[in-house]
C-alpha positions in Angstrom: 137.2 27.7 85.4 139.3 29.3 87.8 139.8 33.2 88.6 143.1 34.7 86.9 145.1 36.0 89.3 145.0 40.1 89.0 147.7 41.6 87.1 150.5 44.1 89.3 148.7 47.2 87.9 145.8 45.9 90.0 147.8 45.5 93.2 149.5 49.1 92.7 145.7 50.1 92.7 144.7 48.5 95.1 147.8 50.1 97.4 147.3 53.5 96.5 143.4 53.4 97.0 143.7 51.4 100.8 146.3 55.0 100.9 143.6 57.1 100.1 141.0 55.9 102.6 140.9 58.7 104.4 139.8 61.1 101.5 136.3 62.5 101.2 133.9 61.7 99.2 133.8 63.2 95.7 131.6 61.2 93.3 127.7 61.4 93.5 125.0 58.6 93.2 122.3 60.1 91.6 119.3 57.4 90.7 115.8 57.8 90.0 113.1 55.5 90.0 112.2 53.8 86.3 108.6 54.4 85.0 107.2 50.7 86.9 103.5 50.5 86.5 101.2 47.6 88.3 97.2 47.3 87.7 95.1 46.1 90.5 92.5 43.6 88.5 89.6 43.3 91.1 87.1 40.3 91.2 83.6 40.9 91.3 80.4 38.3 91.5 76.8 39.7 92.1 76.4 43.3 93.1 72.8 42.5 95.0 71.7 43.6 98.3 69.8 39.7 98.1 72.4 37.5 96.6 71.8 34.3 95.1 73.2 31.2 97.4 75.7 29.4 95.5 75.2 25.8 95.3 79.0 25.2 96.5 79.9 25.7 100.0 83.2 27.5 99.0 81.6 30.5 97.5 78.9 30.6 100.5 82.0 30.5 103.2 83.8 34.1 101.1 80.9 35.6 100.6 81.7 36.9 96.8 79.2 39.5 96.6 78.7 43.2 97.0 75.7 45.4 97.3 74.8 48.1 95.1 75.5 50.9 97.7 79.1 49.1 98.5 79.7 49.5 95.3 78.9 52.5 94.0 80.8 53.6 97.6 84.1 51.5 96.1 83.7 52.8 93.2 84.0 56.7 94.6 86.7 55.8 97.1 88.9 54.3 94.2 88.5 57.7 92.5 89.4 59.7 95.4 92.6 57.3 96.2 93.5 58.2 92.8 92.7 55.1 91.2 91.6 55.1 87.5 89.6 52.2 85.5 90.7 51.2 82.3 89.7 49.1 79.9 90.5 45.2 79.5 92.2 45.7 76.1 94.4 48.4 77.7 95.3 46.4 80.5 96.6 43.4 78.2 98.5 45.8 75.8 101.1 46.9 78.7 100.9 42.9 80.0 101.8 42.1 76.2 104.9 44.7 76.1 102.6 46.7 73.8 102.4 50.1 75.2 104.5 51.5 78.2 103.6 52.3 82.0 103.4 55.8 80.8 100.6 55.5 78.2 98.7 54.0 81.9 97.1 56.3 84.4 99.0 56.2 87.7 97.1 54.0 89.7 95.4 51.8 86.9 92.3 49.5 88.4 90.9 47.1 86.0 87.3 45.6 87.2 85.9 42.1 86.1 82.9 40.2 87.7 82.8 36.1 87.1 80.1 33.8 86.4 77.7 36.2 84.7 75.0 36.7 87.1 72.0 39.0 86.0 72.5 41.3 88.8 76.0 42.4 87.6 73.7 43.7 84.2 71.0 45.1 85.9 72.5 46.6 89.1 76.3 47.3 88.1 75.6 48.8 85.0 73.8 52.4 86.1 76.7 52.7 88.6 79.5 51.7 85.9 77.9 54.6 84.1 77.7 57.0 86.7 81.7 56.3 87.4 82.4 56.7 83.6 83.5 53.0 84.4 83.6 50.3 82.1 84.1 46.0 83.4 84.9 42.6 82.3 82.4 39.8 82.3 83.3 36.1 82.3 80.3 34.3 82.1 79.6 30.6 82.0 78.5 28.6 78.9 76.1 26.3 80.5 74.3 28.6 82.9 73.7 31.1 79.9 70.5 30.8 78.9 69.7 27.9 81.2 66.4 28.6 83.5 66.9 26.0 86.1 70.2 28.1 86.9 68.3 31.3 88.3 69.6 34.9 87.8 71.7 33.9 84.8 72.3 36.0 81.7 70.4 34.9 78.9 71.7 35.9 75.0 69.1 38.9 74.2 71.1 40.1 77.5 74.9 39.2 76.6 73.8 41.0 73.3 72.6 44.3 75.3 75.8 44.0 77.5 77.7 43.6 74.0 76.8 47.1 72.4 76.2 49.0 76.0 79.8 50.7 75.9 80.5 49.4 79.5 81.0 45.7 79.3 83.6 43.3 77.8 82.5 40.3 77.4 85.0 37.4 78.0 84.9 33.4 79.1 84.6 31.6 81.9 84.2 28.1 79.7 81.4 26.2 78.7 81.7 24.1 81.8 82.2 27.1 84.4 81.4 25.5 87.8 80.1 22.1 86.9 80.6 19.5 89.0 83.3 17.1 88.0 83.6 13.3 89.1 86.9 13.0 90.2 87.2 10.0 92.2 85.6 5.8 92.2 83.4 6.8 95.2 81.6 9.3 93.4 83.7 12.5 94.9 82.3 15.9 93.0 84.3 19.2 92.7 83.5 22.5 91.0 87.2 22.8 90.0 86.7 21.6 86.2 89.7 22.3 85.0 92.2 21.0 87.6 91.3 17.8 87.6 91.2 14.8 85.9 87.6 13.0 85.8 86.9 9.9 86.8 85.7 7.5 83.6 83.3 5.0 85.8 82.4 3.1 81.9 86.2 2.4 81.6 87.1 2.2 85.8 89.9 4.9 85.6 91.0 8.3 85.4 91.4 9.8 82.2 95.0 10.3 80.9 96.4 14.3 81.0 96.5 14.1 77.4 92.6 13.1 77.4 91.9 15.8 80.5 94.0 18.0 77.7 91.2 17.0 75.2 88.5 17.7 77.4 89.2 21.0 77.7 90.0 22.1 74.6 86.7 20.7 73.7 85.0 22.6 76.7 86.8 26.4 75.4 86.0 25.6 71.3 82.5 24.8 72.2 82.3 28.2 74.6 83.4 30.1 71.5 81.3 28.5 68.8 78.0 28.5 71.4 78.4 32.6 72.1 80.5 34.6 69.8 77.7 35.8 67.7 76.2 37.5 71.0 79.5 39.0 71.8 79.7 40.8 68.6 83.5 39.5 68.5 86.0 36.3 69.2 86.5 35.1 72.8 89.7 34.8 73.7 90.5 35.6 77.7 89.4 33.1 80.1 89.4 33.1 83.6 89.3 30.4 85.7 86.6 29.4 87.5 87.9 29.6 91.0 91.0 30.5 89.9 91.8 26.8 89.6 93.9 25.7 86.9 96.4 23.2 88.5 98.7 25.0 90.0 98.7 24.2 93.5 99.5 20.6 95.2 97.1 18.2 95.2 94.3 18.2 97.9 95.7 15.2 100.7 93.3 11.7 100.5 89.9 12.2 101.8 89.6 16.0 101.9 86.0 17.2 100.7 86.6 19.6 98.1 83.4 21.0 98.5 84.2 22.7 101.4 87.9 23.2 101.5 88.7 26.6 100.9 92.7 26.4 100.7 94.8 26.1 98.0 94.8 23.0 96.2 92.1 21.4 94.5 94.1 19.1 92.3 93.3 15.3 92.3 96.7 15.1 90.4 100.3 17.0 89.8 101.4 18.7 86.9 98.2 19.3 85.3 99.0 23.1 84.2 101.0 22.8 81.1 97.9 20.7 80.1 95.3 23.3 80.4 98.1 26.4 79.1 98.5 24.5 76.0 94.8 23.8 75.8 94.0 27.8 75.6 96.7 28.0 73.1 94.8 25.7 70.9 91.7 27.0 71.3 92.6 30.2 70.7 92.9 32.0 74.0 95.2 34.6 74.4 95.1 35.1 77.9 94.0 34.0 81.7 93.0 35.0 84.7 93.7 33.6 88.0 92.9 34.7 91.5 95.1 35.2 94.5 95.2 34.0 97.8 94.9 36.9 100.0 98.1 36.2 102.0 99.8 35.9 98.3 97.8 38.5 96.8 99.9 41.2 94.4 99.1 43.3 91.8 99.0 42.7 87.8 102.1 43.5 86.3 104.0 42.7 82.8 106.1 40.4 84.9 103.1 38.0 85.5 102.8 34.9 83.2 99.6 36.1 80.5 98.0 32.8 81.3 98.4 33.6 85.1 97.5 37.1 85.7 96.5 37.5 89.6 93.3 39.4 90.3 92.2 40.2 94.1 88.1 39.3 95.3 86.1 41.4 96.4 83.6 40.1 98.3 81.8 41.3 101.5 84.4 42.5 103.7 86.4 43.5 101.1 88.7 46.6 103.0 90.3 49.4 100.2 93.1 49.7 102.6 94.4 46.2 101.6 94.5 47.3 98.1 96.1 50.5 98.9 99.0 48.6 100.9 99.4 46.6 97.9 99.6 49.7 95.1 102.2 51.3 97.7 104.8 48.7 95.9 106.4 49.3 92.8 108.6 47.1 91.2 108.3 43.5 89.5 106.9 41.2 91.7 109.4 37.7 91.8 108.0 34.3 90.8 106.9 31.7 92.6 109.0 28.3 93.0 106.3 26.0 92.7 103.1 24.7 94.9 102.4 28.5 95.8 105.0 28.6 98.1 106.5 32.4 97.2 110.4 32.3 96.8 112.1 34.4 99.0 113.9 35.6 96.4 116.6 38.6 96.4 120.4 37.7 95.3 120.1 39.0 91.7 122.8 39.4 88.8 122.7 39.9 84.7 124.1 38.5 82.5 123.2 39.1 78.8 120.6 41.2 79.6 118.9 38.2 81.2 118.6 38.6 85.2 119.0 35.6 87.4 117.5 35.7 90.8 118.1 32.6 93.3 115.7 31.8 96.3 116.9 32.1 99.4 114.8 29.4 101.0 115.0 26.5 98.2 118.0 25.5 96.1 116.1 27.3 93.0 117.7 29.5 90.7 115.7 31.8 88.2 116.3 33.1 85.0 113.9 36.4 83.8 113.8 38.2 80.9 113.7 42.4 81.1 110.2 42.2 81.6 110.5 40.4 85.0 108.9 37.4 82.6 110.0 33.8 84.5 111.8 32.0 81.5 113.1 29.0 83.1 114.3 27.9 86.8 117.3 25.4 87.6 116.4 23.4 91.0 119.7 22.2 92.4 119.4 19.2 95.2 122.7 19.3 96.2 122.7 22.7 97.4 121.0 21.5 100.2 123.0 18.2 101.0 123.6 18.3 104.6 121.2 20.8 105.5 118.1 19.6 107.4 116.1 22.5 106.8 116.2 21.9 102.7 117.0 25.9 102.9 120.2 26.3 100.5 120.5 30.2 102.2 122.0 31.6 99.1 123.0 34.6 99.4 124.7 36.1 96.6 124.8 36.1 93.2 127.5 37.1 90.1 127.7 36.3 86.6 129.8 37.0 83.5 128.4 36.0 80.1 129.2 32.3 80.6 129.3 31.5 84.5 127.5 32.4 87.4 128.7 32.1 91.3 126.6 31.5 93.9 127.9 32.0 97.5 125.6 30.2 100.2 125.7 31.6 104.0 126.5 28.6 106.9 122.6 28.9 108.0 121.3 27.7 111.6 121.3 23.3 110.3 123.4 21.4 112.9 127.3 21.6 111.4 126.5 24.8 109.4 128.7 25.6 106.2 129.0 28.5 103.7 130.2 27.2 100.3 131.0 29.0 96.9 129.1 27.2 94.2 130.5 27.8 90.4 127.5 27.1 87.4 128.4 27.2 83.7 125.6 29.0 82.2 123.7 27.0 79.0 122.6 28.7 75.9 118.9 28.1 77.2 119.9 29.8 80.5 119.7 26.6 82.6 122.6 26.6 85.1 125.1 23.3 85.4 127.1 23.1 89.2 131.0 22.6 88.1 132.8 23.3 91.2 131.7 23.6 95.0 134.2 25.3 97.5 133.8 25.1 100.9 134.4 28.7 102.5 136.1 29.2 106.3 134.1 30.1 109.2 135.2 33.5 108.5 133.1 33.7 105.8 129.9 32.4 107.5 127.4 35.5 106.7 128.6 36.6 103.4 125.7 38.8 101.9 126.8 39.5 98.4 129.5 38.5 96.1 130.3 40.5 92.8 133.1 39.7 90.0 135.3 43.1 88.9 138.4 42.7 86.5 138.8 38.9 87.2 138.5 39.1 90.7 135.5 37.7 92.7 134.8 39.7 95.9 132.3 39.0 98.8 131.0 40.9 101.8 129.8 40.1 105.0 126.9 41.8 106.5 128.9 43.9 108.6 130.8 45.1 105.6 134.1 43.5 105.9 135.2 42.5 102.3 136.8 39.7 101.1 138.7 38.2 98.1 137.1 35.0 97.7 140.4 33.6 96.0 142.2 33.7 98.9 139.7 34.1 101.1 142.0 37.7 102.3 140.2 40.0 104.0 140.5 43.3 102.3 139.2 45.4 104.9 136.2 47.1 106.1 133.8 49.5 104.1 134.0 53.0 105.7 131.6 53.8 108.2 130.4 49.7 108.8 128.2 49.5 111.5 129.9 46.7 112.9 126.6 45.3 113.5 124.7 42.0 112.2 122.7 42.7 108.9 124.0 46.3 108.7 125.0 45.3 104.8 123.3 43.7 102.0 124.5 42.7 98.7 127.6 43.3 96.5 127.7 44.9 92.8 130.7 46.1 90.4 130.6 48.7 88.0 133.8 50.5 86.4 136.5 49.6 89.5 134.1 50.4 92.3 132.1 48.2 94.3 128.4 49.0 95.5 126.6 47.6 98.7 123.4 48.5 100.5 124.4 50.2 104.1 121.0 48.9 105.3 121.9 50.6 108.7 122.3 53.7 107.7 119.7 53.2 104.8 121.9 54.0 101.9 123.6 52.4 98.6 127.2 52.8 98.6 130.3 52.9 96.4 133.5 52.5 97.4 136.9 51.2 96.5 138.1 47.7 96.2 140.0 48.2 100.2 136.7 49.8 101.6 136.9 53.0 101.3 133.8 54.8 100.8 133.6 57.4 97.7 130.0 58.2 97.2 126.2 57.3 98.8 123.0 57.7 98.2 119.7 57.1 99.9 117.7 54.0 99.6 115.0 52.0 100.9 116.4 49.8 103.9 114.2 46.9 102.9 116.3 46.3 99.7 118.4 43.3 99.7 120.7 43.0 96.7 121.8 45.0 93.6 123.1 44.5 90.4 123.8 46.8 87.3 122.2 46.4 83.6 123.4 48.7 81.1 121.9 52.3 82.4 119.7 50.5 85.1 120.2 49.4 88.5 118.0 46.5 89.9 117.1 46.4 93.5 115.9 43.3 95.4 112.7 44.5 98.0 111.7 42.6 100.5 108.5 43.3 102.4 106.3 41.1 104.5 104.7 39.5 102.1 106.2 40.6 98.6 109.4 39.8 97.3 110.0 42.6 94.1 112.9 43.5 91.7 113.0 47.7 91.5 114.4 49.6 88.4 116.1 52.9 88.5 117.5 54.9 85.8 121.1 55.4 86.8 121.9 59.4 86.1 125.0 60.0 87.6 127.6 57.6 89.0 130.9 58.0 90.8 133.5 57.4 88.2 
């Protein structure tokens, strides 16, 4: 579907704004951060100043537990860092789109211990009380009320927890921990429910659909063994470990006894197995846990089967927590295997935003929410590129098409190409047309559609008509520099960029010349407009996150 070719009308604009260049600024950029809130769900075990040895050699190596003075002491220095607790309900009514960031404190924290040792009763609770705190516990079926497991909870116990006022109690599955059979030698793991056992009577591995089974029957029994303690149906889960598929599976030979990296798996693709098993047991919810070099805050953008919570364990440091609640903003999805997209080129179309990753040929599509609603994966992208980085770059869309401009990268014979997608009524993408760009247009950094017209800019702002690949000319004050720009937007004749050099968001006219700016964050990568809202790609070290802000005045 090609570009029309702009009407005269356009052209006579386009004359009499390159004549204007030289006039000063007279619109304003006025934009204020939308309401964004994140909660920090922290992980808790035994709070004992003589911890029970766990018989797996993972939980001995991170140390998951906490004394009674390090706790009370976290539990102060989250109230002076203005952190607040809230309760678990609370906490799943914003996930669920039920009540708004503002009905949440600033800083909300949300505190859950795993397993459901006795010490977390005996010694959390005065200090809970003290704090005016209230927690989560996800205990395990099989150690409840089991005396050759010591310092378990027992039911007169979950019963006492039940009516206290201060705890929640939720599941962690009958089978918790148990050690599964998972290979012909005899191979055990603790990861339950990312696995598929071993049958030795029928000399295979059960079928997904029978590890499917398994489960379900594992989370009814959990329900039916404890809901009369809990005073009420149990329906969150968290999984023990955090382990529920979702990482690659552990390489031939590897002890998962003592591995402590992602990956626990003795088979791919085991997730939408276990999801669907919660479903139809009743769960309404899960909880994960994040690696600490992937570690990010709770937020309505986070899958409700997959929300991230952060350990705290023995040298637990509140700093790393703070660094993390510094970010607003939706935190990007993953592409798969727990490799973190580095997502940014962003555009909207029907209200649906569609992010690409710059370092796999992925393409996302998100609902408002930040929600991950379905991804495109597209091979040929990077055809000819060694690296298997597609380096996309930019992103624009119209109700039924979406472009996608990819830079020449660093792979031997580099180049940029412009890459035309029809978009489906499910939101997955299908390549039409690819156009091999000019050397010129090695490093473009954004690409953005206005009246027809598809325009692209290099990041040191010279703009471009990506018809006719005819420069337009530079943006007013371009720093003439490598990465001094970042992204491309259109909204009402004017184009927008990020001046990452001079940390700012400008607008300016179709030939460059500059007619408002405003300050921004020089970490953001890309823009693109919604409505009232403008969406900012952030890039941090480790965090790749889509801002919001309220747009209150605009050049026009």
């Amino acid at each position: 579907m090609p570009l029309h070719v702009r009407p005269l009308w356009a052209i006579l604009a386009l004359l009499f704004s390159s004549l204007s260049a030289t006039a000063e600024p007279a619109g304003k950029i006025v934009i204020v951060p939308h309401v964004q809130k994140s909660v920090a769900v922290l992980l808790f075990h035994q709070i004992d100043d003589h911890p029970i040895e766990s018989a797996h050699g993972v939980d001995h190596i991170q140390k998951p537990w906490t004394t009674p003075a390090a706790f009370d002491a976290l539990l102060t220095e989250l109230q002076r860092k203005g952190f607040t607790v809230i309760r678990l309900r609370t906490a799943l009514d914003y996930f669920e789109g039920k009540i708004s960031a503002k009905s949440l404190p600033t800083k909300p924290v949300l505190l859950t211990f795993d397993d459901g040792y006795l010490s977390a009763w005996t010694h959390g609770t005065p200090i809970l009380m003290k704090h005016h705190a209230t927690a989560t516990m996800f205990f395990e079926g099989h150690a409840t009320n089991n005396p050759a497991i010591p310092g378990r909870l027992d039911s007169a116990q979950l019963r006492a927890m039940a009516s206290s006022g201060v705890w929640t109690l939720e599941s962690h599955g009958w089978a918790g921990h148990s050690d599964l059979q998972i290979s012909a030698s005899g191979t055990l793991s603790p990861y339950w429910y990312a696995n598929l056992a071993w049958l030795p009577d029928k000399h295979r591995f059960e079928t997904p659909l029978e590890f499917e089974a398994r489960l379900q029957s594992d989370l009814s029994r959990m329900r039916s063994a404890f809901e009369a303690d809990t005073g009420h149906p149990l329906t969150i889960f968290a999984y023990p470990s955090g382990e529920f598929g979702q990482n690659p599976p552990l390489a031939p030979g590897v002890d998962p006894m003592t591995s402590i990296e992602a990956g626990h798996s003795n088979a791919a693709g085991l997730t939408p197995y276990v999801l669907h098993a919660l479903r139809a047991s009743g769960y309404e919810a899960a909880f994960a846990v994040s690696l600490p070099e992937s570690a990010h805050l709770a937020s309505p953008s986070d899958n409700i089967y997959e929300l991230p919570r952060i350990g705290v364990g023995a040298t637990f440091q509140l700093s790393f927590l703070e660094g993390l609640a510094a970010h607003t903003g939706l935190e990007f999805p993953e592409i798969a295997d727990g490799r973190v997209a580095d997502a940014g080129p962003l555009c909207v179309s029907q209200g649906f935003r569609f992010v690409a990753a710059t370092n796999r040929p992925v393409i996302f599509r998100l609902d408002r929410a930040g929600h991950r609603l379905n991804a495109t994966n597209v091979p040929q992208l990077t055809a000819g590129r060694p690296s298997g980085s597609a380096n996309i770059s930019g992103l624009s869309c119209n109700a039924t098409t979406l472009w996608a401009v990819q830079q020449a990268g660093f792979d031997p014979n580099p180049q940029p190409w412009l890459d035309r997608f029809s978009i489906g009524a499910d939101g997955t993408l299908d390549l039409r047309e690819r156009t091999a760009l000019p050397p010129v247009l090695n490093w473009l950094v954004g690409i953005a559609l206005d009246d027809g017209m598809l325009y692209g800019i290099t990041d040191r702002g010279r703009l471009y008509d990506l018809q006719t690949f005819r420069s337009l000319g530079d943006v007013d004050g371009a720093a003439r520099t490598n990465d001094a720009f970042a992204g491309l937007a259109s909204r009402d004749g004017l184009l927008y960029s990020l001046h990452r050099a001079e940390h700012q968001l400008v607008a300016f006219t179709p030939s460059g010349s500059v007619v408002a700016r405003a300050p921004v964050d020089p970490q953001m990568r890309d823009l693109a407009f919604d409505e009232n809202h403008l969406l900012l790609s952030h890039w941090t070290r480790n965090r790749r996150s889509m801002q919001t802000y309220d747009i209150v005045e605009l050049p026009q």
